[in-house]
SENUFI-334978 format. One record per residue (C-alpha): residue in three letters; x, y, z. Coordinates in steps of 0.1 Angstrom, whole numbers, plus 5000, padded with zeros to 4 digits. Last residue first. Layout:
<sites>
ALAXYZ;...
</sites>
This chain:
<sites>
UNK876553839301;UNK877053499319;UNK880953509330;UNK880153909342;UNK877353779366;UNK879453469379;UNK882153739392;UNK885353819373;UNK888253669363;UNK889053399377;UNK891453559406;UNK889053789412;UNK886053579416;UNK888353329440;UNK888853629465;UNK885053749464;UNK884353369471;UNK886853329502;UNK885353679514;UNK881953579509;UNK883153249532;UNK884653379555;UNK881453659561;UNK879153329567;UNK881453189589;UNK879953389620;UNK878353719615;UNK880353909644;UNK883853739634;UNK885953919655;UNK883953999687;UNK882253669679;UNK885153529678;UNK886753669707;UNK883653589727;UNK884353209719;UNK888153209730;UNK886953389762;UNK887453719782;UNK885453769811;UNK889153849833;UNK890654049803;UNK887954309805;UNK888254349846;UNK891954389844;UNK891454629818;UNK889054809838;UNK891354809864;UNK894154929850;UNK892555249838;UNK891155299865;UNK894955289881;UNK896155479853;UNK893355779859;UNK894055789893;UNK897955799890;UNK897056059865;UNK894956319894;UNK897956279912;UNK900556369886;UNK898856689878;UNK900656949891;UNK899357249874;UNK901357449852;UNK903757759862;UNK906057729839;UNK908857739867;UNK906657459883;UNK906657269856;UNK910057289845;UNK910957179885;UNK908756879882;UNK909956779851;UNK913756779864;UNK916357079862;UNK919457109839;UNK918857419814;UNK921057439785;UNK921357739763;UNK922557769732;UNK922758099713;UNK923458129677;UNK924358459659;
</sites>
C-alpha cells in the first residue's frame, strides 16, 4: 500500500508548522559579514601577495618540483644512477 501525500505551503509556513526558529534575520547578518569581509580581502589583494600566498618559498619549490619531475622521467634520482 503506497500513500502520497502532497503538501503545498512555502518554507516559512514548513517552518513554522515544525515549529523551528525563524532564523532568516540572524542569516542576513551573517551573509552581510560575510560580504564584507570578502569585500575587505579582495580590496588588499595584489598580484605579488598572490604569489607569495601561492608560492610561499619563492622559485626555489619550482624548481625541486621541475627536478623531482625530470628524475622520474630518467629514471631515477642522481643517488640511484651512482650506486
Amino acid at each position: 500500500m503506497k500513500i502520497k501525500l502532497d503538501i503545498d505551503c512555502t518554507p516559512q509556513e514548513a517552518r513554522t508548522f515544525f515549529g523551528l526558529p525563524d532564523v532568516e534575520k540572524m542569516q542576513e547578518a551573517m551573509m552581510k559579514e560575510i560580504q564584507d569581509k570578502m569585500l575587505e580581502g579582495v580590496k588588499t589583494l595584489d598580484a605579488e601577495s598572490m604569489m607569495k600566498t601561492w608560492m610561499p618559498t619563492g622559485m626555489k619549490n619550482l624548481d625541486q618540483m621541475q627536478n623531482m619531475f625530470w628524475s622520474s622521467f630518467t629514471g631515477g634520482s642522481d643517488k640511484d644512477s651512482k650506486e
